[in-house]
N, C-alpha and C positions, 0 to 999 in steps of 0.2 A: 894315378898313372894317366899321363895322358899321349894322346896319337902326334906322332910326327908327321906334317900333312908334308908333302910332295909340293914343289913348286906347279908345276901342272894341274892341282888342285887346289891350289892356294884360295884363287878369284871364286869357286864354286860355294868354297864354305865363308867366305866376306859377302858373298850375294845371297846367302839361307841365311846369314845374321845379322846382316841390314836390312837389306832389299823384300824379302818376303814377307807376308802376314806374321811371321812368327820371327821376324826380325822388328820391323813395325819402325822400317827409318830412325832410330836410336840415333845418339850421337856418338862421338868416336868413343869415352869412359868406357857407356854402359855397350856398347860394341865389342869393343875387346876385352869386359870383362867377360863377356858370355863364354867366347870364343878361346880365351884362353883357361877358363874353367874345363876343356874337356880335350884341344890343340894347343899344338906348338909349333913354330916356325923362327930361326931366326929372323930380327926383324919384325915378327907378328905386329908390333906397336904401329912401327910405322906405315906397313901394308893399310889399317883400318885407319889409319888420318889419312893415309893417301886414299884409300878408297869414298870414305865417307866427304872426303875436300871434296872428290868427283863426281860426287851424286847430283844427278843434273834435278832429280826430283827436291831433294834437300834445300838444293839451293835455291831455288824457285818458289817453294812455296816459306819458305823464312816469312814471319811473319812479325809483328811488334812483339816487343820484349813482354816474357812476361813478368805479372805481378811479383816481386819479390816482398820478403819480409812481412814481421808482422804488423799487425793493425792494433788498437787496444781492444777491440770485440772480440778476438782471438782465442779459441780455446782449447786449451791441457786434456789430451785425452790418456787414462793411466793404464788400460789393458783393452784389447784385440774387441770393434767393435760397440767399443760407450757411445763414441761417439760417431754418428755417422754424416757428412756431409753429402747435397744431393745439388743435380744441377740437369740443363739436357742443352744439346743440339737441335735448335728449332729448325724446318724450312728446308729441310735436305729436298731431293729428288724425289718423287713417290713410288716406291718400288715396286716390284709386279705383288705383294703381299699387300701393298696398301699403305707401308709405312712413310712415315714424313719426319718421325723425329727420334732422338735418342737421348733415355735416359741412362744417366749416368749416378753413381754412389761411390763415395770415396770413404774408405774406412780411415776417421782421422788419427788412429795409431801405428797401424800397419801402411798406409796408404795402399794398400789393397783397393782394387778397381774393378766396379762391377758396371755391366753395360748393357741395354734391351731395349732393343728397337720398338717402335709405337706407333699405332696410328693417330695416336691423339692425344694433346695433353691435360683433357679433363680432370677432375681431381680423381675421380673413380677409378681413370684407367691408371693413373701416379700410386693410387693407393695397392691397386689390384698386383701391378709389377714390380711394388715395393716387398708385397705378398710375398708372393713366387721366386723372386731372386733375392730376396736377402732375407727377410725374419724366416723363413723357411729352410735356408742353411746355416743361420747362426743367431737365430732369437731375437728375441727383440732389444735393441739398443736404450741407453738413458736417454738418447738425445737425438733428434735430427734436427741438422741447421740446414740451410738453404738462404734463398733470396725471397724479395717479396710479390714472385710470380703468382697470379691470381689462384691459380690449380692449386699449389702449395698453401694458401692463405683461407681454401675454403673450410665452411662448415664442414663436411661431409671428412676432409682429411685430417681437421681436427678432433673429430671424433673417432676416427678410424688411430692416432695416436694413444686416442684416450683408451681406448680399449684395450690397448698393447703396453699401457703404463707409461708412455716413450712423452717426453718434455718436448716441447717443439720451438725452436727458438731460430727468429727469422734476421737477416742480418738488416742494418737502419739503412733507409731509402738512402738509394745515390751511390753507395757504399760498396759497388760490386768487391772494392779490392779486401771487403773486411770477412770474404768467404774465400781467401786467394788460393788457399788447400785445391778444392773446386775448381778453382777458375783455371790455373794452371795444367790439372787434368786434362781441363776440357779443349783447352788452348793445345794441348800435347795429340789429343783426340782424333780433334778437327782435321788437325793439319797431315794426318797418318792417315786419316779418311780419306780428305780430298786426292792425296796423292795415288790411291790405290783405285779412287772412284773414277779419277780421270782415263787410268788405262783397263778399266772393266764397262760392262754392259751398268751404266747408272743406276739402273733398274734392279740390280742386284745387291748394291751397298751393304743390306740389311743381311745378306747371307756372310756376308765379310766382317761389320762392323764390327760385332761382339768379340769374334777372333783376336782383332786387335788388341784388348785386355789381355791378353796371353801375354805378350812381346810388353806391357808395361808390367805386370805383374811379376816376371822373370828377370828383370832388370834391374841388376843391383844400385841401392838406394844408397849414396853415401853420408848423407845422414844418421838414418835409420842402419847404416852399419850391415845389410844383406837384402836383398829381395822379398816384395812384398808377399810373397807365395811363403815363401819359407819362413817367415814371421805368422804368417795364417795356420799355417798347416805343417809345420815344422820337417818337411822333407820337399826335394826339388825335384821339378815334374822334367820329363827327358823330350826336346824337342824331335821331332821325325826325323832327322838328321842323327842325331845320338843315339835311337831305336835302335838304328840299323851296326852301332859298334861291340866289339865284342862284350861278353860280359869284365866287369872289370876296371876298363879303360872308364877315362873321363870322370872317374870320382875324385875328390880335393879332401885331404885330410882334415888341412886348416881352414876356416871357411872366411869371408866377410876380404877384411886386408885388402886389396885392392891398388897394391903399390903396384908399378910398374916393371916388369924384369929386364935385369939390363943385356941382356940380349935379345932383349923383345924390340931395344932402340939402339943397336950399334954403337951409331956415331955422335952420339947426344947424352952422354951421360948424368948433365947437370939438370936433365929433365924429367923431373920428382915429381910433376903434379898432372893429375889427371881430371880433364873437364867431361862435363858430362856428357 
């Protein structure tokens, strides 16, 4: 069952599913998948391409395309967490905590995203927040790939694998696009950061940045066929928006699908396909 929103409310619930932390600048797809998971409006479809066309933040910070497709270093992950890819955000702002960078972990089955801000990228403090935010909520993985950043390449996290049984496999020099899982993340990351860092105090990024995960993590994955949360943890988390609806409303029988409703788009019928 879901809420039939009001023209007068229309713009409030495309600004909570774009525009905020927990919208996290989406593109139109994964925009109006959210959104029509829980509302309806006729026209819905074309409200979030109109909206999203007009995001002055969107369009400004467009950045190079990213990495597509595979590489042959490329690898098959077969259940939730084998494999884990890892990557950071060097050089940001230093925040009033001290931090200057962000590591980031991509779960390469789920594509589940995990993110923790650093003061540093030493291999101690890479092992220490690999600790805390991931083998600690879901054990230790077969595999971590990465690049051949010196932190990642040392003794000290070598051994810190070893002790966790965990294979460590680095992608060949030069080769950024042969972690493109990764790259894309963080390409995705970046550009939800800057745009949020730009209209906040810089100094606070780090109170923000992890939030962001939220809005990728709840975002239906058309590959992967549903959202990385719900491939994790097999139930969908209710954004602050949704909290406040009755009991009831905004749950979906069928889930995944992702077709377009044709009153979602009036006057365009012959438009079946949905970018992301």
């Amino acid at each position: 069952m879901r809420l039939v929103v009001p023209e007068t409310l229309q713009s409030d619930v495309l600004h909570h599913y774009h525009t905020t932390l927990e919208g996290g600048h989406r593109g139109v797809g994964r925009t109006y998948q959210r959104i029509r998971d829980h509302f309806h409006w006729r026209g819905l479809y074309r409200s979030v391409q109109r909206y999203v066309g007009e995001c002055v933040d969107c369009e400004t910070d467009k950045g190079k395309p990213v990495i597509r497709g595979e590489s042959p270093g490329n690898l098959q992950a077969t259940y939730p967490f084998q494999i884990i890819v890892m990557d950071h955000i060097p050089s940001l702002p230093r925040s009033h905590k001290g931090n200057t960078e962000l590591l980031i972990w991509v779960d390469l089955f789920t594509g589940y995203v995990i993110a923790k801000a650093s003061s540093s990228r030493s291999a101690q403090t890479v092992a220490e927040s690999y600790e805390e935010c991931v083998f600690r909520r879901f054990g230790a993985s077969e595999m971590i790939r990465h690049d051949r950043k010196p932190s990642f390449m040392s003794d000290f996290f070598r051994a810190f694998n070893k002790i966790l049984g965990q294979r460590q496999r680095a992608t060949m020099a030069y080769r950024p696009q042969a972690n493109g899982t990764t790259e894309r993340m963080v390409q995705t990351a970046t550009r939800a950061l800057k745009m949020y860092v730009r209209d906040l105090d810089q100094k606070d990024w780090d109170k923000y940045a992890e939030r962001l995960t939220f809005a990728i993590n709840t975002a239906h994955d058309r590959i992967r066929g549903d959202t990385p949360h719900y491939l994790v943890h097999g139930w969908d988390p209710r954004s602050t928006l949704e909290a406040t609806l009755p009991v009831g409303y905004g749950a979906i029988e069928t889930r995944g699908g992702g077709d377009i409703e044709s009153s979602d788009i009036i006057s365009d019928p012959e438009n079946k396909s949905m970018p992301d």
